[in-house]
C-alpha positions as MATLAB code, in Angstrom:
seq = 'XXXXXXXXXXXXXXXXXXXXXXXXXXXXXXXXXXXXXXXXXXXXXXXXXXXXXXXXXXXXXXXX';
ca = [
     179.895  134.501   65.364;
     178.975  137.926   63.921;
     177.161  136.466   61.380;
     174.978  134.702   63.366;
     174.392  137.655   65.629;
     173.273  139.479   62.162;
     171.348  136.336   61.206;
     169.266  136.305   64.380;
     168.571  140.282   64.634;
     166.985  139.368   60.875;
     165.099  136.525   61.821;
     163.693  138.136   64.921;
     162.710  141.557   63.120;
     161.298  138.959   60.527;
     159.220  136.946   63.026;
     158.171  140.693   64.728;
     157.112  141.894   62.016;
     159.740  144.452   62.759;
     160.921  145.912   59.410;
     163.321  148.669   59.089;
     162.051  151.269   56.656;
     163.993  153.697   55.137;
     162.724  157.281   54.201;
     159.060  156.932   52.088;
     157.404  155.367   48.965;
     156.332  156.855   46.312;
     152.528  156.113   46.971;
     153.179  158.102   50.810;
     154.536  161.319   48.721;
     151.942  161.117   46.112;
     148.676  160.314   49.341;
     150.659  163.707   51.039;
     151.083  165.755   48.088;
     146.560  164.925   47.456;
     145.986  165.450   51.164;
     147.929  168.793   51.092;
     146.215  169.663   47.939;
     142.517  168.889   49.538;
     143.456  171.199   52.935;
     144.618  174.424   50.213;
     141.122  173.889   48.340;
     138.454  173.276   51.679;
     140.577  176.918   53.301;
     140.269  178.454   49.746;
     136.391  177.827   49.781;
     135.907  178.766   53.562;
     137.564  182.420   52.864;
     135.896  182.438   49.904;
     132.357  182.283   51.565;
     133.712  184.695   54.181;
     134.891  186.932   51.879;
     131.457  187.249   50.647;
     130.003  187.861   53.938;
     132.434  190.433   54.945;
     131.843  192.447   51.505;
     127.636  191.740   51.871;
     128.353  193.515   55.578;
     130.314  196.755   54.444;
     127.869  197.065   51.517;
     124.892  197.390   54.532;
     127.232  199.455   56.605;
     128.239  201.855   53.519;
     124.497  201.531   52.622;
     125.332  200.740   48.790;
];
């Protein structure tokens, strides 16, 4: 009787479309890992440009 009740559960998920996944892929980890990377590159290039706006600014308030 247990086995059925296990049978049925699989069938149904089956039918659902109701799959159990445990923890991630490899291909999740690697999309991540290149999203992650693209955020740390579009900051680094935002401070960058105001970086260069702050320094342009002192230089006009130091007059130099």
């Amino acid at each position: 009787m247990l086995m059925r009740l296990v049978q049925s559960l699989e069938e149904y998920r089956t039918a659902t479309g109701e799959e159990h996944e445990e923890g991630m892929a490899t291909a999740e980890l690697l999309g991540n890992a290149a999203l992650g990377i693209a955020a740390l590159v579009a900051i680094w290039a935002v401070l960058q440009g105001v970086g260069l706006d702050v320094m342009e600014w002192i230089r006009g308030q130091l007059q130099v």
